[in-house]
C-alpha positions, 0 to 999 in steps of 0.5 A: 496512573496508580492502576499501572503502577500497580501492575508496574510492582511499584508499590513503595511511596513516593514523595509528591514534591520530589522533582527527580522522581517525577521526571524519572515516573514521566521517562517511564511512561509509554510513548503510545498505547492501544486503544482497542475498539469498543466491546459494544461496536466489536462483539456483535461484528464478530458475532455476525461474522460467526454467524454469517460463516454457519449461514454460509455452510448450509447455504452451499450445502443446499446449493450441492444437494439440489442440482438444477438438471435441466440447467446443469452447467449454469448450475455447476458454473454457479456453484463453482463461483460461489465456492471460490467467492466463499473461500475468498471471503474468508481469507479477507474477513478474519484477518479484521477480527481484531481491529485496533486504534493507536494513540500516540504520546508527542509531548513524552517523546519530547520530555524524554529525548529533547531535554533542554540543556541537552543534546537533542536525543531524536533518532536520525532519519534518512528520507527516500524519494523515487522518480524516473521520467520528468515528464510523467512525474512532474518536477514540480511535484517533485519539488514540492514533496522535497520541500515539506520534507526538508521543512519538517518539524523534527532536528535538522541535523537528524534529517537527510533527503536522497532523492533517486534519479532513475532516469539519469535526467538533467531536467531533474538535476536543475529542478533540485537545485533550484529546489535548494535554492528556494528550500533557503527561503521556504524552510524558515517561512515555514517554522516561523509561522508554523505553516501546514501543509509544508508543501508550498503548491498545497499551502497556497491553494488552500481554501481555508482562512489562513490567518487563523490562529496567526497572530504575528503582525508580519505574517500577512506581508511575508505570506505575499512576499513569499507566494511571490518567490513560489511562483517565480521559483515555479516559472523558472522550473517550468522553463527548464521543463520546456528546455527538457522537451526538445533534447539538443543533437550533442545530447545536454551540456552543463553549466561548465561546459562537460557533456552531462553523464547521463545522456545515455540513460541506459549507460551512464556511470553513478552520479552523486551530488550533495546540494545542502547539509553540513558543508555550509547549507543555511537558510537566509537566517543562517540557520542549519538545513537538512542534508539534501542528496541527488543520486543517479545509480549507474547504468550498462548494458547487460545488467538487471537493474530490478526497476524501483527496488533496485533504486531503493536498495542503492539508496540504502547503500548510499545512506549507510555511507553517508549517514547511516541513520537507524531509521529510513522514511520512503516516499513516492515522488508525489506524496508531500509531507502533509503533517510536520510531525509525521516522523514524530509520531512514527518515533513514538513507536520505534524510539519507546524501549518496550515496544519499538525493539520488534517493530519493523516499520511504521506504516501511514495511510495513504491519503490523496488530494484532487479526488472527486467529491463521490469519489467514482472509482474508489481512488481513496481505497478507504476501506482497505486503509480504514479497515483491513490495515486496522484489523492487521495492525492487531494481528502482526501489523499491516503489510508495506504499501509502498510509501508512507513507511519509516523503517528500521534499518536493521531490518531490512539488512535481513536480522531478526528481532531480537530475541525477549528473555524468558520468564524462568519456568516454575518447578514443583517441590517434594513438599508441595505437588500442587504449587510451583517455585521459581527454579533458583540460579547460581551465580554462574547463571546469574553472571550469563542471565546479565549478560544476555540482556545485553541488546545484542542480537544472537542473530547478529553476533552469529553472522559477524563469527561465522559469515562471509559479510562480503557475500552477503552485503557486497564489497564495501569495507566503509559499508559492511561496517555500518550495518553493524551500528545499530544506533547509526552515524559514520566513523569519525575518522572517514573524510567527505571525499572518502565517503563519496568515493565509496558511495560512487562504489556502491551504486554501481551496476555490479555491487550486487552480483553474488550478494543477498541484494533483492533475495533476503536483504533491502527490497525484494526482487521478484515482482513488480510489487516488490513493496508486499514481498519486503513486508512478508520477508520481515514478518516471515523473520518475526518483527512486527509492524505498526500502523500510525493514523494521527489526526492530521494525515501525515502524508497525500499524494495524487491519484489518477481519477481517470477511468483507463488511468485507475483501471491500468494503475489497479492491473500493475498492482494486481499483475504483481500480486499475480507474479509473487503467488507463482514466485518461491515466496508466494504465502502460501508455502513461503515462511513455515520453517521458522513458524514465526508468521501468524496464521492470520497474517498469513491469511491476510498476505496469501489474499493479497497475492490470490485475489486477482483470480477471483476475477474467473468466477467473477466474469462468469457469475456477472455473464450467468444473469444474461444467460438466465434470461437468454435461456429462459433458465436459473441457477436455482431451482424452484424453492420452497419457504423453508429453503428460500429462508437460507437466501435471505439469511445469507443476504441479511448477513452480509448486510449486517457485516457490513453495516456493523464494519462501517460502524467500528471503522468510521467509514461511510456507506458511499464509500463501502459502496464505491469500493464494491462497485470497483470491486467489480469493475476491477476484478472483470478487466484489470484482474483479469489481465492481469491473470491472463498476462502473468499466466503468460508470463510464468508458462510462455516466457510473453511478456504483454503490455496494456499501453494507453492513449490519451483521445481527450483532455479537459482543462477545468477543475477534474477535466481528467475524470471525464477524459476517455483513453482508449485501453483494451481493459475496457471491452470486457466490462463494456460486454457483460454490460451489453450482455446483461441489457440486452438479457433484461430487455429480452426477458421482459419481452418474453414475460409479456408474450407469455402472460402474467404466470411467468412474471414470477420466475423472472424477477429472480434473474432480474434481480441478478442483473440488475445487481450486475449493472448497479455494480457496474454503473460508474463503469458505464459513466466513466464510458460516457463522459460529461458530453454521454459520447463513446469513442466509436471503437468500444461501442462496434467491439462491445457490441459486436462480441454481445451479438455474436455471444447472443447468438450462438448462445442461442443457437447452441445453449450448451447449459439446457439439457437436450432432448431426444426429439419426439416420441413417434411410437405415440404420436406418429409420424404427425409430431 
């Protein structure tokens, strides 16, 4: 403390029993700090990545400068994919050169913003849960994120849920309203027993002792009474699901008789209906809940409703009318509040005067229940959240992913940070060259030095002198207004009945004609990852993000553990990385103007919409090993020692890279492992239709659909990982797996044929493929199933497209030089 007080310029004495001036030294400390990784586990990694990158150079350099003539194309095939695999590696290795870890400061948070016998002083948060189709996102999920959430250990008055119904669905509208009902009895439960999670189906289901640290003598007859109440609060939701699936021929009638609006849900006018919050929402102890808003934006025909980005923004809209906090957490339908004090520790951050003024958002992890234990297909995706966001963090913060992010809402109303005052610059004298003095100002200067460390943002003022706010925020006096209180809250004077007509108004379907909705303000249109272009959008302006890990993982969703479900989840993602690489805010022209992007950012958001095409190469190097064994021919030709030294330092490099990642991050090795091996599966299916379709798309105007179906299920606990569902993403893998047994066995028999000298050439292409089927293993386990049965269908086109492949591959062998037939001047016409 007495080293930073030093750096601080606090050198006068201070009283040790002064208890206004220890208060006064408590509200001065940071709220958290960085906590950068150990020079003993950082150095030598950067040192290895160096290293790995000289390594790289000579090895491509040797590969161009010894061409394999009898096998031209394989070799040019070769050399062109691991070009392509260099350029991407650089793209995803730099950007983790400066890795960090993040502490956090809860009890100064709450020293200096929840004094007692004062107002609580915590910022407000408007929370944001998406869902379309009741049937595809049960609302029983649903529910449960909602009540965690109303349940969080934060102020009451400080929280409003909106829930976005983009499906205009009167299942979801009954399930929320019984969710209001229970949330009465849940929400009280919850704070007065400290339970965790807040999320009643996760609590329930625990396999922990729950009596642990309880000490309450009613603890264990209210935990029954209220396990009780859950599973009645679930029958009567599942009975308005069973409702739900056969729709009347009047369309749904409500309680008091009106046809429901949404019946059409294609065209139906905006609904908004406010179950809980200040208009008399207690809980059974007549305790204050949070505010808890239905939202159904409206729908016609003929008009771009920009899928969940359009939702957000209309819950943006919504907000700002009704309560207008400064901060906005957004959450998927199934990603409960799995730590009570998640927004806490995200107000550690935004709310610390030195830090928060530039933060655009805080981003958690993504963590998720019902995974298996080996976690076959990569569903936790810990390296990417373990690594490459710690390594952005240190950079200008990680990109957006989606959910699990609290924003601030000046930021996405398209402002720049404001701008830090400048140190004055140091001037030199007539009588000293060598030393400089602070250049003095007048008065005059000193009156608008005051004056401009005003937080007011230059940008902001600019835009109210001189901007057309209706252009740029759309018609809405009640709104343009708020986006104008940077600590948040409504006018006094604006009535209930007034906001909700405004907030009808502003969710309707032509608001954001002519507006900068979708193009520079709220969610970005343009992609169906519309969460990576919001990011890019506000570090292209400057403001830099935070990534928050706390102890206890603040948020868990669900993941489909499937292997059709992961691989048409991973095609969504990559198609969108696809479609922002073709858009005008691709990274790699977008944002130089302003220069306020760092280099290793950019690095980071132009591999996130590149890497998809790495799947081109990637088939082409997995099909080379059955090529190689097919032809009796290599990719390499024959090396001497001194050349094969360049092999085994490239692959001790990447081996030490990764070992020396896994030993900073934490990560474990089946984890690295399995991310490796989806990387491969990933890449030669979903990647590469996702490039083949957004190719499509951009040049042809075809918009192609890769549509499951369901040919198994199974009950039991991770039943849905064995279950097989036929998708079109499942042939190429399955072909290059054919290809490459088929390669093996081929080169095997042909080594015994030909004797013990031609085992040694061999052992190089079975390496190859070998490296190919480990990679690809979990893809043939996820083919095979618990009972090893494939659906007939996979197995007549895998194998009919590896015969034919084989085939003409060895009827034609395009890569082997032909020769020009016999010499018949030498040997006759008896060659």
């Amino acid at each position: 403390m007495d080293e930073w007080k030093l750096q601080q310029g606090n050198l006068g004495p201070e009283p040790d029993d002064d208890p206004e001036a220890a208060i006064i030294d408590e509200t001065r400390q940071p709220l958290s700090r960085k906590v950068p990784i150990a020079s003993s586990k950082i150095n030598p990694y950067r040192m290895v990545i160096v290293a790995r990158l000289l390594i790289l150079a000579f090895f491509l350099r040797y590969r161009l400068l010894n061409p394999v003539h009898d096998a031209i194309g394989l070799w040019l095939t070769s050399v062109i994919c691991e070009i392509w695999f260099a350029f991407s590696w650089i793209l995803d290795q730099f950007p983790k050169w400066l890795p960090i870890d993040r502490e956090t400061y809860l009890d100064r948070l709450s020293f200096r913003y929840e004094r007692e016998g004062e107002p609580n002083m915590l910022a407000p948060v408007d929370i944001f849960i998406s869902t379309v189709d009741p049937m595809k996102e049960p609302p029983i999920v649903t529910a449960n994120t909602i009540l965690s959430i109303l349940a969080m250990d934060y102020p009451v008055e400080k929280i409003s849920a909106y829930l976005s119904d983009d499906g205009a669905s009167m299942c979801t509208f009954e399930a929320l309203s019984e969710t209001a009902e229970f949330a009465r009895k849940w929400v009280p439960f919850c704070k007065k027993f400290s339970i965790e999670p807040r999320a009643p189906e996760m609590y329930f289901t625990l396999k922990v002792d729950y009596l642990k640290d309880k000490v309450q003598p009613t603890f264990v007859k209210e935990r029954r009474a209220m396990k009780r109440e859950y599973e009645e609060f679930k029958v009567r939701i599942n009975a308005i699901v069973a409702k739900a699936q056969k729709i009347p021929p009047e369309g749904w009638i409500m309680q008091d008789g009106t046809p429901w609006p949404g019946n059409n849900t294609r065209d139906h006018p905006g609904m908004i209906q406010v179950f809980l919050g200040h208009s008399g929402g207690h809980d059974i102890e007549g305790n204050e809940l949070p505010r808890l808003v239905y939202v159904s934006r409206e729908k016609r025909p003929g008009f771009a409703h920009h899928k969940k980005a359009g939702a957000m923004n209309a819950l943006v809209r919504v907000s700002a009318v009704l309560t207008n906090a400064p901060f906005m957490l957004n959450l998927d339908c199934d990603h409960y509040v799995n730590n009570s004090k998640a927004v806490r520790e995200s107000m550690c951050f935004l709310m610390d005067p030195q830090v928060g003024k530039k933060v655009c958002y805080v981003q958690f992890p993504q963590r998720f229940d019902g995974i298996d234990r080996h976690d076959r297909y990569a569903n936790r995706n810990t390296v990417f959240f373990d690594i490459n966001m710690k390594g952005l963090d240190g950079i200008q913060g990680p990109v957006y992913v989606g959910t699990g992010c609290v924003f601030k809402r000046q930021a996405l109303y398209g402002y720049e940070p404001p701008k830090g005052s400048k140190r004055p610059k140091m001037v030199t004298c007539d009588c000293c060259p060598c030393f400089g003095r602070r250049k003095k100002k007048n008065a005059k200067n000193g009156a608008n030095a005051e004056a401009s460390s005003l937080h007011v943002d230059d940008d902001k003022e600019l835009l109210t002198s001189q901007m057309n706010f209706e252009k740029r925020f759309g018609q809405s006096a009640i709104f343009v207004t708020s986006t104008l209180m940077e600590e948040g809250g409504v006018p006094p004077s604006s009535s209930p009945a007034s906001q909700l007509k405004e907030a009808i108004h502003v969710i309707s379907c032509g608001y954001e004609d002519k507006t900068d909705w979708g193009t520079e303000l709220g969610w970005i249109y343009g992609s169906i990852t519309e969460d990576i272009l919001t990011g890019f959008k506000m570090h292209c302006r400057g403001w830099r993000s935070i990534y928050c890990m706390p102890k206890r993982p603040a948020f868990k969703g669900s993941a489909p553990i499937n292997l059709s479900d992961r691989l048409n989840q991973v095609l969504r993602w990559a198609l969108g990385s696809v479609e922002i690489f073709f858009s005008r805010h691709s990274p790699v022209w977008y944002g130089y103007k302003e220069g306020k992007l760092k280099w290793l950012e950019r690095f980071a958001y132009v591999n996130t919409t590149v890497y998809p095409f790495t799947a081109l190469p990637l088939l082409a190097y997995c099909t080379l090993p059955a090529i190689c064994l097919l032809t009796d021919k290599f990719i390499m030709p024959e090396i001497s020692t001194f050349a094969s030294l360049f092999f085994i330092a490239l692959f001790l490099s990447i081996f030490a890279t990764g070992i020396l990642e896994l030993r900073w991050s934490g990560v474990s090795i089946e984890e690295w492992w399995r991310n490796e091996q989806f990387w491969v599966i990933g890449g030669i299916s979903a990647h590469l239709f996702a490039v083949v379709q957004g190719l499509l798309k951009v040049l042809a105007g075809i918009d192609t659909n890769f549509t499951v179906t369901s040919k198994a299920t199974d009950d039991e606990e991770f039943g849905e990982l064995y279950a097989f569902k036929w998708t079109t993403l499942l042939i190429p893998p399955t072909t290059i797996l054919i290809i490459n047994l088929v390669g093996v066995v081929a080169g095997i028999s042909d080594a015994i044929n030909n004797g013990y000298q031609s085992w040694g050439p061999l052992f190089g292409k079975l390496f190859f493929a070998f490296w190919v089927i480990v990679h690809l293993y979990p893809f043939l386990k996820g083919l095979m199933g618990r009972q090893n049965r494939t659906p007939t269908i996979v197995v007549i086109w895998s194998v009919l497209l590896a015969s034919i492949f084989s085939l003409l591959w060895v009827r034609i062998d395009p890569f082997v030089l032909k020769s020009k037939g016999p010499d018949t001047k030498q040997c006759g016409i008896n060659c």
